[in-house]
NUPATI-95958 format. One record per residue (C-alpha): residue in one letter; x, y, z. Coordinates in steps of 0.001 Angstrom, whole numbers. Layout:
// NUPATI-95958
atom residu:A | u:X | v:Y | w:Z
...
// end
This chain:
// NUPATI-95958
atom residu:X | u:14076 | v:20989 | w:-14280
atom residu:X | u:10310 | v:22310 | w:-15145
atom residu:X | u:8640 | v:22910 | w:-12145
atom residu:X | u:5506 | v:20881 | w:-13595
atom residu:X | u:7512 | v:17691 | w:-13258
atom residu:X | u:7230 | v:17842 | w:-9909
atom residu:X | u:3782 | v:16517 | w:-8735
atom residu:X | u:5582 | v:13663 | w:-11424
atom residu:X | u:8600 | v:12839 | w:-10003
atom residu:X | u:6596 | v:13336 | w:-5803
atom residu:X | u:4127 | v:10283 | w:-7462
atom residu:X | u:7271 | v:8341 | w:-8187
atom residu:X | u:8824 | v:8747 | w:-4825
atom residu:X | u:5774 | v:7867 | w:-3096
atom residu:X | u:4650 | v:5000 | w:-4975
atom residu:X | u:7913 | v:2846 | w:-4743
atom residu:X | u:8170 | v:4082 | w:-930
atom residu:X | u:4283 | v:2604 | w:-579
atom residu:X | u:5729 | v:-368 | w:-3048
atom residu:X | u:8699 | v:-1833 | w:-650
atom residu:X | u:7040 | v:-837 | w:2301
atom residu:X | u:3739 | v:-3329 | w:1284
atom residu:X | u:5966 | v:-6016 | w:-110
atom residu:X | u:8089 | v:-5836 | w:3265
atom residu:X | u:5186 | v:-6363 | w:5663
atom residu:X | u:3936 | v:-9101 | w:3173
atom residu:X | u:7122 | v:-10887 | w:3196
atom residu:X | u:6740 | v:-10154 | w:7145
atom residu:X | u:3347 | v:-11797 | w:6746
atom residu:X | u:4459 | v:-14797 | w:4674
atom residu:X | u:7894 | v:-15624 | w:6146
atom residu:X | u:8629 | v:-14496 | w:9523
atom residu:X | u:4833 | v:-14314 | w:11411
atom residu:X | u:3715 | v:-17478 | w:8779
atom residu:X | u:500 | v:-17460 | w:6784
atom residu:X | u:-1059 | v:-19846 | w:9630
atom residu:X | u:816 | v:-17451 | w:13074
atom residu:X | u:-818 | v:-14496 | w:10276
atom residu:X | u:-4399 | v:-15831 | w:10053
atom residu:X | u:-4072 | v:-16976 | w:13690
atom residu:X | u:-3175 | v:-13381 | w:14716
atom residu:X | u:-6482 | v:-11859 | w:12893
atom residu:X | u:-8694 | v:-14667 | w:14576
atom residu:X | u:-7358 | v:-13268 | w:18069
atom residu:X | u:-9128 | v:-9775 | w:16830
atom residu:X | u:-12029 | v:-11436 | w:16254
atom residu:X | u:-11512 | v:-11421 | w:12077
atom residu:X | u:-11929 | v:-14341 | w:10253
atom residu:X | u:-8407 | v:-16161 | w:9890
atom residu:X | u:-8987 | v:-15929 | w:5831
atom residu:X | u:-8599 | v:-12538 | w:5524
atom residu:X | u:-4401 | v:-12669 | w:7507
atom residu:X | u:-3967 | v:-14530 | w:4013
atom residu:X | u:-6288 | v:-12112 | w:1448
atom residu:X | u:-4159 | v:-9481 | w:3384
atom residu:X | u:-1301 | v:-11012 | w:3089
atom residu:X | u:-2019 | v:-11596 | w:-741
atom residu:X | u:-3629 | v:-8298 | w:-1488
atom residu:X | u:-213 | v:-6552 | w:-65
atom residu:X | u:2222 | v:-8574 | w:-2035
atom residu:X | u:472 | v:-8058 | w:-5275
atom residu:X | u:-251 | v:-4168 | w:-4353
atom residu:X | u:3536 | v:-3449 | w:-3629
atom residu:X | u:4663 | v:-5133 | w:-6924
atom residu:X | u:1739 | v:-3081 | w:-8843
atom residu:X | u:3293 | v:-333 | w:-7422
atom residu:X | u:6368 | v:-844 | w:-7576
atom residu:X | u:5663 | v:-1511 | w:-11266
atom residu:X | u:3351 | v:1384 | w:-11539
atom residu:X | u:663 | v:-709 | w:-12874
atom residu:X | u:-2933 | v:457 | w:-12707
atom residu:X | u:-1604 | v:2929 | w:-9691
atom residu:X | u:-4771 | v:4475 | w:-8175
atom residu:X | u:-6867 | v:1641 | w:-8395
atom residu:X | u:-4215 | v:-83 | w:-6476
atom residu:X | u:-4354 | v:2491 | w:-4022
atom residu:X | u:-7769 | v:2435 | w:-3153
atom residu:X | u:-7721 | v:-1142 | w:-3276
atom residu:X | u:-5341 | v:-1121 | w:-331
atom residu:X | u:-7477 | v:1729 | w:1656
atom residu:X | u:-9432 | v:-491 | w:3266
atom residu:X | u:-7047 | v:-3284 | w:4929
atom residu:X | u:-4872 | v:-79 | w:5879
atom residu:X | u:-8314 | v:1681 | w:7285
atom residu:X | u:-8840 | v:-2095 | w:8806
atom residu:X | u:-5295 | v:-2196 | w:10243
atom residu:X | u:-5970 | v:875 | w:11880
atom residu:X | u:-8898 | v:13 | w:13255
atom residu:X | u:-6824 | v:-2958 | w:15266
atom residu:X | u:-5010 | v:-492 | w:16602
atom residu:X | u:-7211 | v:1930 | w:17664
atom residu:X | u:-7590 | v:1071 | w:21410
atom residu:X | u:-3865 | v:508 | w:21706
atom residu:X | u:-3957 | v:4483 | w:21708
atom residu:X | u:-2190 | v:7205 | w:19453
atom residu:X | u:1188 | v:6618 | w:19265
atom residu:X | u:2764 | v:3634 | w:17507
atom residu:X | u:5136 | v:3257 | w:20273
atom residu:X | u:2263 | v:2717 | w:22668
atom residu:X | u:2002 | v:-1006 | w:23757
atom residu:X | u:1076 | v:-3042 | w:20218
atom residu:X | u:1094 | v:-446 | w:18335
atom residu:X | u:-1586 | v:2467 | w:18127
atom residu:X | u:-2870 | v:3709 | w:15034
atom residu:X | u:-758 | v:6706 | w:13982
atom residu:X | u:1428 | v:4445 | w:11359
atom residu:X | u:-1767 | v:2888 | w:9946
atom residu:X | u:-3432 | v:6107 | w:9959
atom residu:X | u:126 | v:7818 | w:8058
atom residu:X | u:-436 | v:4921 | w:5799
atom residu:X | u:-4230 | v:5564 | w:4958
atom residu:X | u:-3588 | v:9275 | w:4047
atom residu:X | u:-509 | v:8111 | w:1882
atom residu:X | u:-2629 | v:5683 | w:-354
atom residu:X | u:-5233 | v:8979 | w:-1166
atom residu:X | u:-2601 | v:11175 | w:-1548
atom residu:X | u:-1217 | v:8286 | w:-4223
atom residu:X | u:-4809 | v:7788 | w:-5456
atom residu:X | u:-5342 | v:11578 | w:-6283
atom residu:X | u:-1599 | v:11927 | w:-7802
atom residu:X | u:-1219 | v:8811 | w:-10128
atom residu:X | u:1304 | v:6437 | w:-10345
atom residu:X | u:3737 | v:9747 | w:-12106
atom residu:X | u:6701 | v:9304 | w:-13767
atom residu:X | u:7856 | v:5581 | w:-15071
atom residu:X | u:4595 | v:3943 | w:-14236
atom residu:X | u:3496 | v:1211 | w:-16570
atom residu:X | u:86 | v:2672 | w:-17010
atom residu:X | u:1530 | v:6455 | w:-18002
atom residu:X | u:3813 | v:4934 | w:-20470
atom residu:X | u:1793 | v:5462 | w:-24300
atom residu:X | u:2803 | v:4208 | w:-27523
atom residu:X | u:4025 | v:6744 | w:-29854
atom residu:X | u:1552 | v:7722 | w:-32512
atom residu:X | u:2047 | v:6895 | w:-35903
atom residu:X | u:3540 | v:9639 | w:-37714
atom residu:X | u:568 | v:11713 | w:-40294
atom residu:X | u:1282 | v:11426 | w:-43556
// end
């Protein structure tokens, strides 16, 4: 294996990790909490009750880009700021995510995660790497 691939096949890895892990908290969103219990949530931290559904929107269609590998660092920085705005919910709960409601290490893992993914590039089977092949000279 060429030690070049590498940064490669790490995007890959990362990307569909950061893919199921935004469509399963959208899902979450959408199915178990509700878009209404969802919205409802975000007015109780003083957010407008619009943005529980743009979030829960902007996650679902983020994880399948990803997943998909489609357009993979603008999707990433897209999803900076509800992960910097999750994080910010949790900040007085404390550090640890284990603390009462949460705290904001998770969000804060999550953050880093989506910049790391920005800077690498969707790598390896991504939608947006794959080229046509070029005509042959003749």
């Amino acid at each position: 294996m060429n030690s070049n691939r590498f940064p490669d096949l790490a995007a890959l890895l990362l990307r569909v990790a950061l893919g199921v892990l935004y469509l399963a908290h959208s899902l979450q969103k959408i199915f178990v909490f509700t878009l209404p219990g969802t919205a409802q949530f975000f007015v109780s931290l003083g957010l407008p009750g619009w943005l529980g559904y743009l979030t829960a929107l902007v996650e679902l269609l983020g994880g399948i880009a990803l997943l998909l590998g489609v357009q993979v660092r603008w999707v990433a920085l897209v999803l900076l700021p509800f992960m910097l705005g999750a994080m910010s919910a949790h900040l007085h709960n404390g550090w640890g995510f284990a603390s009462p409601n949460g705290g904001w290490e998770y969000p804060a893992f999550w953050a880093v995660t989506l910049v790391v993914q920005a800077l690498l590039g969707g790598g390896v089977l991504a939608m947006s790497s794959v080229k046509a092949p070029r005509a042959a000279a003749v």
